[in-house]
Each structure stands twice: as structure tokens, then as C-alpha cells.
N, C-alpha and C positions, 0 to 999 in steps of 0.2 A: 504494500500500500504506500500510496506519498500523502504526506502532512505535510501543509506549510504553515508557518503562523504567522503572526502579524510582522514582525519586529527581526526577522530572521530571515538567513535564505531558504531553507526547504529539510523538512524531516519527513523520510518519508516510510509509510509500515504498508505492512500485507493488509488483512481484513480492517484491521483501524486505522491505518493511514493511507486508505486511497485517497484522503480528501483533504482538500490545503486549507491550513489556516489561514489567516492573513498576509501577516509578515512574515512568515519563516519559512517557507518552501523545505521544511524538514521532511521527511516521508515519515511521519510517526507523529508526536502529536504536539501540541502546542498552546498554548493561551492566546494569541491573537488574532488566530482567522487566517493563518496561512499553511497552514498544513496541510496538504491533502490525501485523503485517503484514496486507497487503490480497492475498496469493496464498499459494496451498498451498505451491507448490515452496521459498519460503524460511518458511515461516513451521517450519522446526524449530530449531535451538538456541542458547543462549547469549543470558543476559539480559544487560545491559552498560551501563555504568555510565556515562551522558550527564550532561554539562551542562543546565543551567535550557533549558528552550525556550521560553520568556518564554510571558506570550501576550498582548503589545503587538502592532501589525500596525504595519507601517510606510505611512509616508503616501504617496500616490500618487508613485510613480516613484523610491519610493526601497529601496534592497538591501538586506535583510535578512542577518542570521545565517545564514540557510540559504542562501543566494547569487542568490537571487531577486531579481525588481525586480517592482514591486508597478504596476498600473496603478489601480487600486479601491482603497476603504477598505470591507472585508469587514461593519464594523459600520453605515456609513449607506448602503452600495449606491448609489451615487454613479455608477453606471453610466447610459448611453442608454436609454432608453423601450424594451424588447423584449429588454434585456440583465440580465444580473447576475453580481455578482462572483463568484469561485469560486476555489480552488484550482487550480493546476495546475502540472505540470512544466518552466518555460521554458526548461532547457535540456536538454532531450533526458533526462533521466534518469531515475532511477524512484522520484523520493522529490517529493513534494508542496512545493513550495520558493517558491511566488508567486501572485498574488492577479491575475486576467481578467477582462476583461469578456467574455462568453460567451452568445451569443442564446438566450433562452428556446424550446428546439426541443419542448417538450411542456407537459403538464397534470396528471403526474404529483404526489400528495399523502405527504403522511408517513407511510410504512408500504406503500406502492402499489407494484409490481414495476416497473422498470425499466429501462434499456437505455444501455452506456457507448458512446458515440460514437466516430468518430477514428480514427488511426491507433494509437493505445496509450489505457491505462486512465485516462493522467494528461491528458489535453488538456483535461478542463473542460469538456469536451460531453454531454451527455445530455440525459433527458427527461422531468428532472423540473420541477415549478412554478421559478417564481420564488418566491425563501427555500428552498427543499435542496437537495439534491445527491446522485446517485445513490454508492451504495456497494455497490460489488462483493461477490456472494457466491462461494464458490466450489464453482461444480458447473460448472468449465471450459468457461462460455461468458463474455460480457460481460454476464449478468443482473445484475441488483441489489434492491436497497431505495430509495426516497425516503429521506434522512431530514434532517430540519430544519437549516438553519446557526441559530447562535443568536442572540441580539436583545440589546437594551442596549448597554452598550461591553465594552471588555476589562475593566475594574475592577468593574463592576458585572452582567455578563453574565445574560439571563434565556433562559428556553424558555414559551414557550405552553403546553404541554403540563405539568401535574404531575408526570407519571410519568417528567417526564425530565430530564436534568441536562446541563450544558453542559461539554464537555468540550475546552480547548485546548491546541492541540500547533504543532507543525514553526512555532517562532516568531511563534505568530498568525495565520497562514495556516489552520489547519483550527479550525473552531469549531464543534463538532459539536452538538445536542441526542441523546445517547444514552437510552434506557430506563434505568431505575434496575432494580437486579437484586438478590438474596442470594446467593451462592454454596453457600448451605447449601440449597436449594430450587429453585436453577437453573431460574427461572419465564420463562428467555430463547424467543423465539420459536425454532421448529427453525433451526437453520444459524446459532444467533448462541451465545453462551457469556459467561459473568459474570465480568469479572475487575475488578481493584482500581483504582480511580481516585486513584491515588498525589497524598496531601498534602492529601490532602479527606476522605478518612474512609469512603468509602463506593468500591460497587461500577455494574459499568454492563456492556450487555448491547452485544460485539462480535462478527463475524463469526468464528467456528471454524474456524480455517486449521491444525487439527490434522494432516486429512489420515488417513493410516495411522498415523502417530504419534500421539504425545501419550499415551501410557497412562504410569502410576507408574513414574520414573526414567530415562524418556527422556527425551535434551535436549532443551530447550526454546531459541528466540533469542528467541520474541518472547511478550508475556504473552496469547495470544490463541491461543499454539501447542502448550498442553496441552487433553485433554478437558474439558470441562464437567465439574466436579467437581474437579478438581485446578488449580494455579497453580503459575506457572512462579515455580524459587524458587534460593538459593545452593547449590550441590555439597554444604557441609558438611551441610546437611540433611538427606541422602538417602545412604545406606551402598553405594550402586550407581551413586552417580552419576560418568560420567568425564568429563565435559565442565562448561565453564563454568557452566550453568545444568541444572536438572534438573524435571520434573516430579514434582509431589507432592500429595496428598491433603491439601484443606481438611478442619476437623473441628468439632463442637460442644461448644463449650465447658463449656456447661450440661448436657451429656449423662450421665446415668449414670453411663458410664465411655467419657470421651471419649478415653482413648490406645488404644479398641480399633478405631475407624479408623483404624489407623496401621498402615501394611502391616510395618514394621521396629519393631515392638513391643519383639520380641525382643534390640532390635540397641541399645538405650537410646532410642529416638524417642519421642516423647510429642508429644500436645496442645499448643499454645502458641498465646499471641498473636501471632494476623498484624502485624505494623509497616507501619500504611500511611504511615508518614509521616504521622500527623497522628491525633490523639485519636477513636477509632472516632465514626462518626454515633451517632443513639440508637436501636436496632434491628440495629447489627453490632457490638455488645460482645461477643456468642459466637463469634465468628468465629474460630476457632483454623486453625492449620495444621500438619500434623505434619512434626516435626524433631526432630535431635539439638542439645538443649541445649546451647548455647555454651560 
């Protein structure tokens, strides 16, 4: 699963972290709404408030933050003729926490369906090329997406691709190239959803582990576990919300009359600047979210 949360790059787990929090792009879990989870069943509520998840990798055979032991360096693939690095679970659990060598078992491209291997989601098996890694959608089988690890180092990280941005989490273990996205447009392919790439400004297109949830004022854990169109966000926001995290209605800033996407109009909610952490890119200055002013 991937967790991001508010405040952080990305933590990311198996069944409870397919859904991003906020700021942390952890694949595992988080306090601010960036974490996101990679399965339905955990991806509903409560953003949370994580430490840095660096996105240093540590060098072959050594333990990580996330309590992994690293055999590969994820950025020069350092792996056997037939193998390549990848994430995976090594100790049995359901958060992405170390770095494999793992045989190239297909010919799978970025964007291509594919198929998780294994006894569990996290083994680092599947079938896609050398350079991705498949990611779980969820329509309750082990289907997926190809989609790209990313190239350069940790300081300098690049994607092939334009339209995509490099996203890392769970201490440098997950380095993803995600699609870049608007939330105001939600131009994510079906089964994936826009949320915020906390501390860079911009937005990026994750798998939707809403599920039956995710509509306006339900909890939210992970920022990948409201619908498309809304972003998992603080209690105080939201006049209904009773858990730690709530979903709520992005809005345009530029608009007319932007506090009239705001389902609690009535209740003082208004229009405001999303806080991603970091000075909007140039193209998400209108990005508001509706809440109750501070």
C-alpha cells in the first residue's frame, strides 16, 4: 500500500497504505492526508501527522528508518543481469520498508496492465519491464498499472516521461514517476484520483482507494481515500466532521464565486488556499479548498 501524509514525502503500506495522506507521500500511514494506501479496506480515515521520510535510500545492506535492510541501491540498479531493484516488505508486513533484487518475470511498459506476484502485494514480484513496478488497482484482484521507478539520484531525481513527476516516500524505498494531474479537472486515468504532492507544489495522479467512501465529510486516513474531486483534509475544516481527518471539496479560486463549491456555505466555509507545503507550481495558484477559516 502507499501512505502519504501531509507534511512529508510519501509512506507507503500494503492493505493500509494504498492511500496518501496529505503531506507525506509515505506508503504507510501518517497524520496529514498524504499517505496513501494501496487497498480499499484501509484506505478510509484519519490523515496523521508523520515525520520526514527522507528520500535518501540507504546503501546496500544497510537499515533504514522504516526497519528494512536494503540489498540494491534503487537509483543505479546495481542488481544481477535479469534482476532489478524494487521495493518490498522484508519483514512480513504491509508497508513497503526495503529495497530487492527481484527477477525481471515480464515485459510489461508504463501504463501497461499488470499482474502482483507472490504470496502478498509486497514481495517485489511482478511483470512488469525492468525500470517499474506494478501498482495495485483496486477492483479486488492482484491487477495493476506498470508504472516507472525514477532515474537520477535522490537529490537530483528525473522521469523520462514529461507528464510525470517523481514522487518519494517510505525513506527512499518507493520512487515512483506518477502522472502530473489538476484537481480542478481531474484528467487522472479511470481508477486513479489527483491529490497533492506535499512540499513541491503540485499534484499527481494515485490509485482511488475511496471505495464506498470518500464523498464530502467522510473520514478520510489516507490522501488517496476521498473521491476524485475532494482531498482528505483537518476536522476543523469541515462542520461534520468527527474523526481525525475529513473529506472535503477542492474549489477554484479564480471562479466567479468560488465559496459556492462549498457544500457548508452556510456554516462560514469559504474558498481558500490549499497549503501544500511549498509555494503552488505555476498552473495551481487557483487551487483552493473549502474550509472554515482559522
Amino acid at each position: 500500500m502507499f501512505n502519504l501524509t501531509k507534511r512529508d514525502p510519501i509512506t507507503l503500506t500494503s492493505r493500509r497504505l494504498a492511500a496518501l495522506p496529505l503531506g507525506l507521500l509515505l506508503f504507510g500511514c501518517s497524520e496529514a492526508k498524504d499517505d496513501v494506501a494501496s487497498t480499499s479496506s484501509e484506505a478510509t480515515s484519519s490523515a496523521e501527522e508523520s515525520g520526514s521520510t527522507g528520500s535518501e535510500t540507504g546503501e546496500t545492506g544497510e537499515t533504514g528508518e522504516t526497519g528494512g535492510t536494503n540489498e540494491c541501491d534503487v537509483w543505479t540498479q546495481d542488481c544481477p543481469d535479469g534482476e532489478k531493484c524494487v521495493p518490498w516488505a522484508d519483514d512480513g508486513g504491509n508497508t513497503w520498508n526495503a529495497l530487492r533484487c527481484a527477477p525481471v518475470l515480464g515485459a510489461g511498459q508504463p501504463g501497461d496492465s499488470c499482474m502482483l506476484m507472490g504470496d502478498s502485494e509486497l514481495t517485489g514480484l511482478d511483470d512488469c519491464a525492468f525500470g517499474s513496478i506494478c501498482m495495485r488497482l483496486d477492483d479486488g484482484t492482484n491487477n495493476g498499472v506498470c508504472v516507472p521507478q525514477c532515474q537520477g539520484d535522490a537529490d537530483e531525481p528525473t522521469c523520462d516521461d514529461s507528464g510525470r513527476v517523481c514522487s518519494i516516500g517510505n525513506e527512499g524505498v518507493m520512487t515512483l514517476c506518477m502522472e502530473s494531474c489538476s484537481p480542478l479537472s481531474q484528467e487522472c486515468p479511470d481508477g486513479l484520483t489527483c491529490i497533492p504532492r506535499w512540499g513541491e507544489g503540485d499534484f499527481t495522479c494515485w490509485p482511488d482507494f475511496s471505495g464506498e467512501a470518500g464523498a464530502y465529510a467522510d473520514e478520510c486516513m489516507w490522501a488517496n481515500s476521498c473521491d476524485p474531486g475532494l482531498i482528505c483534509w483537518y476536522p476543523e475544516a469541515i462542520p461534520d466532521c468527527q474523526s481525525a481527518s475529513c473529506c472535503t471539496n477542492y474549489c477554484n479560486l479564480d471562479a466567479p464565486d468560488p465559496d459556492s463549491a462549498c457544500p457548508d456555505q452556510a456554516q462560514g466555509q469559504l474558498c481558500q488556499s490549499v497549503d501544500l507545503g511549498a509555494e503552488p507550481l505555476p498552473g495551481f495558484e487557483n487551487v483552493g479548498v473549502c474550509q472554515i477559516p482559522s
